[in-house]
Structure formats: C-alpha cells, structure tokens
N, C-alpha and C positions, 0 to 999 in steps of 0.2 A: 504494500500500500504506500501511495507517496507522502512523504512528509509534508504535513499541509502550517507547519510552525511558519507563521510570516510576520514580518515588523511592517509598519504601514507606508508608507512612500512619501517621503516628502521633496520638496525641490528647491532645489540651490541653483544660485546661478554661476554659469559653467564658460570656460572662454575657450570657443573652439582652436585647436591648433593645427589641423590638418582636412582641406577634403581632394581626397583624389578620388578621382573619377574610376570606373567600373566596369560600365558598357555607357553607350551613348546617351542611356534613359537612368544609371544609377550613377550613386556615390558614396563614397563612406567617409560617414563624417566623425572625427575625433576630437574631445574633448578632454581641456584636462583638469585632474582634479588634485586641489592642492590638497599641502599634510593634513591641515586641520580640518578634511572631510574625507581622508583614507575610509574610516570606518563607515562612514555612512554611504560608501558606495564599494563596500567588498559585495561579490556578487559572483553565483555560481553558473557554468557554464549551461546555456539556455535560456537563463531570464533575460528580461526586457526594461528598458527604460521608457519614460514617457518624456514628450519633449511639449515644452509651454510658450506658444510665442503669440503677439499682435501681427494679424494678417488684413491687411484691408480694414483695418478699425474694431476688430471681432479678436476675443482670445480664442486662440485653436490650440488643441491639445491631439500631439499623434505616439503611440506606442510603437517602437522600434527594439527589434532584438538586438543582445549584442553579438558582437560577430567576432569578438578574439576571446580568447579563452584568459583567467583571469592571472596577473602576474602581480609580486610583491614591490610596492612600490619601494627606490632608492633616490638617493640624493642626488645619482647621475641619472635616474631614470624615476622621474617622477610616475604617480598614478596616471591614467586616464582612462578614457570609455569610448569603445569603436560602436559605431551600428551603420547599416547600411539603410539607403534610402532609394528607394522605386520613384521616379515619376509618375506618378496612375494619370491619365490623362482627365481634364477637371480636376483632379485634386489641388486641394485649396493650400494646403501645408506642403507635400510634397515640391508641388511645383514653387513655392515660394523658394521652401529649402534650396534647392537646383538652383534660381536664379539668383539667391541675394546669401548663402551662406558663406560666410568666407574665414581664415585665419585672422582670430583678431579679437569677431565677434565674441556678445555675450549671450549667451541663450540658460531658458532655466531647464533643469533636467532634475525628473524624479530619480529619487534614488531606486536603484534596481529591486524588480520585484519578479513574483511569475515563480509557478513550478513544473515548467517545462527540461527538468534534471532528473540524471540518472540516480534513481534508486537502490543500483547497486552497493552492498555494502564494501566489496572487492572487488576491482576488476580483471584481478589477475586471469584470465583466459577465457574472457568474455566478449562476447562477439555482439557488438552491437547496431546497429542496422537502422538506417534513416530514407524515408523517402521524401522529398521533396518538390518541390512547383517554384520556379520563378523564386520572388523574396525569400519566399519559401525556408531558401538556403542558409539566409542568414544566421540562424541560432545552430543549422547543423555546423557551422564551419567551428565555432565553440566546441562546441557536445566531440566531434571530431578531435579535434586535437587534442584536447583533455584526456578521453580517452585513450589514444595513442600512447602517451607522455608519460600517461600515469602509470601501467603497468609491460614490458615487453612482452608479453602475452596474449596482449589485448589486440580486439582487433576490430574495423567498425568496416564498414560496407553501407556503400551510399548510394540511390538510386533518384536522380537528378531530372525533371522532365521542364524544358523549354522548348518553346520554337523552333529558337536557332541559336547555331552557333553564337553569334551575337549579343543575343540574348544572356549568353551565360555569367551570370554576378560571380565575383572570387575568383573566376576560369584560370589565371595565373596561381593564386593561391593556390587553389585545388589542388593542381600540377606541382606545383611546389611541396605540397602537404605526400603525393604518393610517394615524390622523387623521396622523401625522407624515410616514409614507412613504406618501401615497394611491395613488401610481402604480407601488410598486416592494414592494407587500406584498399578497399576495391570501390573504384568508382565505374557508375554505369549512367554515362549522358545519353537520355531519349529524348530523341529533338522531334518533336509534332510535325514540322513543315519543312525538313531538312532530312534528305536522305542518307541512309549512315550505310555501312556496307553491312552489317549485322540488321536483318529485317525487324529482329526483336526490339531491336533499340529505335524503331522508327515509327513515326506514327503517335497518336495520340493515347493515354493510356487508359484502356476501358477493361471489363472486368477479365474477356478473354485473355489481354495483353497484361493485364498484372498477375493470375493465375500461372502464365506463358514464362512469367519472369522469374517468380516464384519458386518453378519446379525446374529452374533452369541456373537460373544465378546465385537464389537466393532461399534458398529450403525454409521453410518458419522451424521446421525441427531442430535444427544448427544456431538458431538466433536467440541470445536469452537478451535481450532487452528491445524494444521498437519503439524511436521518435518518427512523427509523422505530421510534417509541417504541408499548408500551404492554402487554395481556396477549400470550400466547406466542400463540394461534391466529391472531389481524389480523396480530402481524407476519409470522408463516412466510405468510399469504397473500400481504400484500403484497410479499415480500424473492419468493418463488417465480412469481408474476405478472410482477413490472420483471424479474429473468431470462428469464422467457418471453418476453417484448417486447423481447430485445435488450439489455438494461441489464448490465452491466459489476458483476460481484460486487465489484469492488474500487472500486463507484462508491458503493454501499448502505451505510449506517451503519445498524447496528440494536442496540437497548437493552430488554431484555426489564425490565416490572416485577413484582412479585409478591406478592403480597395479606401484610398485616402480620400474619394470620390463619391463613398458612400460611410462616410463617417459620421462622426457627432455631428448633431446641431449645435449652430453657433450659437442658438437662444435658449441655452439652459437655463435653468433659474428666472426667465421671463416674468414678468406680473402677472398675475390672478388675479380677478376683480371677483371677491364675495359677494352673491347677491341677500338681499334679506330674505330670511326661510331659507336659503341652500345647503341642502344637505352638505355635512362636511365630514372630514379622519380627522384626526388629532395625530400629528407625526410627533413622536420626541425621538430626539438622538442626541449622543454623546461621541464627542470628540474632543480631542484634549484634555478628556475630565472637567470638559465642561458641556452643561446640558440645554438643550435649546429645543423652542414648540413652533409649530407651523401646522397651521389649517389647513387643508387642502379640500376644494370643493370636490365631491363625488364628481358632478357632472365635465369635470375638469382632464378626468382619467391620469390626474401625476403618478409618475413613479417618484419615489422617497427620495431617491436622487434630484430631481427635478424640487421638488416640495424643498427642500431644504438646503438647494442655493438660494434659494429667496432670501433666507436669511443668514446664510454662512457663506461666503466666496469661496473658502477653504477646504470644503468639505471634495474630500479626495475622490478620481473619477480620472480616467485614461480614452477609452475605446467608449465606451459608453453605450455600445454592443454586446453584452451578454459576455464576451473571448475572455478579456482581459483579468476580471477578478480586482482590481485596484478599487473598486466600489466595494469590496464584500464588507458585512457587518453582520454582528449575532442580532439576531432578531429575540428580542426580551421579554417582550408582549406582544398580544395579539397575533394576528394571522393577515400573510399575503399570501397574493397570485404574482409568481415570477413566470412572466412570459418566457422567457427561453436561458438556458444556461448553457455555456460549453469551458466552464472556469472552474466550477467546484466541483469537488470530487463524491463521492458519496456519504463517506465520513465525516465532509465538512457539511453536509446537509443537515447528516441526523442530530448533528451538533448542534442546528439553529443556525446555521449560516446562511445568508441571502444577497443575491445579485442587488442593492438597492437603484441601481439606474433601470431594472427588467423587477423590481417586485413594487406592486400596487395594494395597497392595502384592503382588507376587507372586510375588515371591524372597526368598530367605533374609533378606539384607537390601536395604534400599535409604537413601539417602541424600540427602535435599534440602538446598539454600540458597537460605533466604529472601533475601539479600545482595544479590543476582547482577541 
C-alpha cells in the first residue's frame, strides 16, 4: 500500500536559473532553491510541484512533475528543482511559460508534493517498469534514474509513446541514461505517426498493441512494480489490462496528466450573492490552526474549495481536477458528494479524506481540516 504521510504544500518564491529547450513545443525549467528552504523542498522521485504566477491579470496555478531525480545540496552545488513544460496549445500558463520564462526570473513554487513513488522497501533486483505519453515522461525520467543508482541490480524498463520522433521530451537524456545502464535500462519509443522498422513499436497504442507488447517486451510476471503516467484513456487501458493479467492493484502507480488548456478556472473563489430564504451549507475549515465559516448557497453547487477562497486566498489547491490531491482534507463533519477522484488512495478515503475542489457538501453543515 503506498505511503499516503504528506506535509501540505506551501510556496516560496523561487529564481529561475536555467531553461533549455527540449523539442520545439517543451522546456525545462530550473529553479533554484537557496539553504534556508533545502528542507522545505527535499522531494522524492515522482512528485510534483505547482507553479503560481499572474497571467493576463488572473492568478494561474499549473502542476509540473519533477524530472531529475533528487540530489544533496553543497556549497558548490546549490539545491534546485527541474520540471519540464509542454506547450498545450491555448494553454494559458504553458504558453506564457515558453514565451516570457527566462534566467533571472522570480516565480513562486509549491513545495513538492504527490505520491507518485516507489513503494518498494529495497530495490535490490527489482525491475520496474513505466509506460508513458508525451509529458507523460517527465516524473518517469526521476523514478528512472533513482532507480538505476540506487541499487546494481535494479532494473527499470520504459515504454515511451509519441508521434514522432520530435516529439520526444528528454530524447538526449534518455540516450544518455541507457549509455550509462546498457544492461539494466530498456527503452521502447512507439511513435503513432512515424514508422519505426519494429511494427510493434509503430502505430498508436490500443489494447491489441499493449497486450502485443506485453507478451513480447514486457511480461507483467517479470515486473514487480508499474508507474503509468500520461492522458486518462492509455492509463485506464493500461492500469485495467496488468489487472487483467494478474497484476496486483496495489502493485500499479498511476499519475493522470491534463492539458494546461483545460485547467483551472481563473475564477475560483468568485462572489456569491445570498439570496433571502436561500437555502445554504455551513462550510468550516481549518488551516493553519486557524478556523474559518463560509455559507454556501445550495442553489450555487460550490465545491468547499470554491466556498472557501471566498474567504481565505490561501487555502491550498494545484490542478483543481480531481489528479493532483494538493486540495485533500479530512472531512470532520458531515457528508459530501466528490464528483470524481484519481488522487486518493483507498486508505486515504476510509480515513475521511476528501478531494475539496471535487467534494460538495450534502448536509446542513460539514466540516474539513486541511491540518490533519
């Protein structure tokens, strides 16, 4: 079962030092973090930052994996934090990022959060296995190397699906990463709209062709552990495929990404106007160890997130899609309906845990802590 222990996210402001470009549509962008926030940004390979900036007059908030694996800061080599960034076409952050980030900048950045990490307690001779889409890549190139590093035994296998060639984020890395582990790192690039000479590797990947790969590349009986990043339809394939095969839910890691184009709304925490007789919730929540109430009209349909930027700016939130989990809070009182989840785990459920940007209340009142 994965460790669900998390510290809540907060954000500093961070002074970009590096972006180099990727393919024509990405970049990675690096930040660095001085001594006296080492600690509030150690972070395990997988997780994710969220990045806070004014776009066109609006605060936009975007979640970004990291994408180096994590190293000990020194006085010759300070801290810092990689993540890569996709241009999504319309995306409002994305494309800002591309055109105006530069070495210099300041930007604020959550401290890392996310438990998209291996659960393994050793990985001496453990083979761990990733499939991936486009961005997809970013958190495998972490989980990768980690992996490798940590034990000679260990061995990861990564099945990569873009376009094209072109397409490919990291594609020098990558090649950098085999040259180092030739023997204990298999990479398998399926490019959708680019002929490869291996038919397997060509073409888009549906259930025949992941079966096809499966019984060819990649045995699930050989594999003890499975990350499985990218959009929601590859992974529900691939997560409901390795269950079909035998594969152990509690063995599958999966990280849903989501186009910067169909992100948050810019108008979180917008006004409500109460009318007299409107039915209302009673939201309280605590954060900071400090407790705060907000009415929320029935007729309004807020989720707790929504309801309680009204009255707190602060109150923490990333994706604001269900993915991320940076909203989660123990629900204390009362009862909601969470429209959808792909963040909590099962354990964090039966505990009281709740998506607050995807949970709506359904009692008179109810009551969360973010705290907890």
């Amino acid at each position: 079962m994965r460790t669900t222990t998390r510290r809540r996210g907060r954000f500093h402001e961070l002074t970009v030092s590096d972006v180099r470009p990727l393919t024509t549509e990405s970049i990675e962008v690096t930040f660095t973090v001085p001594p006296e926030l080492h600690g509030e940004y150690d972070y395990l390979p997988g997780q994710y930052v969220a990045l806070r900036a004014r776009v066109e007059g609006h605060e936009v908030r975007r979640s970004y994996s990291i994408c180096r694996p994590p190293t000990v800061p020194t006085e010759a080599m300070p801290g810092s934090i990689s993540v890569g960034i996709k241009r999504d076409r319309g995306g409002l952050f994305s494309v800002w990022a591309h055109e105006n980030l530069k070495p210099g900048d300041r930007i604020e950045v959550m401290s890392p959060e996310g438990t998209f990490t291996t659960n393994l307690p050793d990985l001496d001779h453990a083979h761990v296995a990733g499939i991936a889409a486009g961005s997809g890549v970013t958190p495998m190139m972490a989980l990768a190397s980690h992996v490798l590093a940590s034990s000679p035994t260990a061995r990861f296998s990564l099945v990569y699906t873009n376009r094209a060639t072109q397409d490919v984020m990291f594609l020098d890395d990558l090649a950098d990463l085999k040259d180092r582990y030739p023997a204990r790192l298999a990479l398998h690039h399926v490019l959708s709209r680019e002929q490869r000479t291996a038919p397997l590797l060509s073409g888009r990947i549906d259930a025949d062709k992941l079966n096809a790969i499966l019984d060819s590349l990649l045995p699930p009986e050989a594999v003890t552990e499975w990350f499985l990043c990218g959009p929601f339809d590859l992974v529900a394939l691939c997560r409901d495929t390795l269950e079909s095969r035998g594969v152990p839910p509690g063995s599958i890691r999966f990280e849903l990404f989501t186009s910067d184009a169909d992100g948050p709304r810019i108008d979180r925490g917008r006004p409500v106007v109460i009318g007299e007789g409107d039915e209302t919730r009673r939201i309280e929540f605590t954060l900071d160890g400090l407790s705060s109430t907000v009415e929320s009209p029935v007729a309004a349909n807020e989720a707790i997130l929504d309801a309680a930027l009204r009255v707190r700016g602060d109150v923490p939130f990333a994706c604001a899609g269900g993915v991320c989990g940076t909203c989660r809070a123990r629900l204390i009182e009362g009862e909601v309906r969470m429209t959808q989840n792909y963040a909590l785990e099962p354990d964090e459920i039966e505990r009281g845990y709740v998506l607050t940007c995807q949970s709506h209340p359904t009692t008179k009142s109810v009551a969360v802590d973010y705290d907890s």
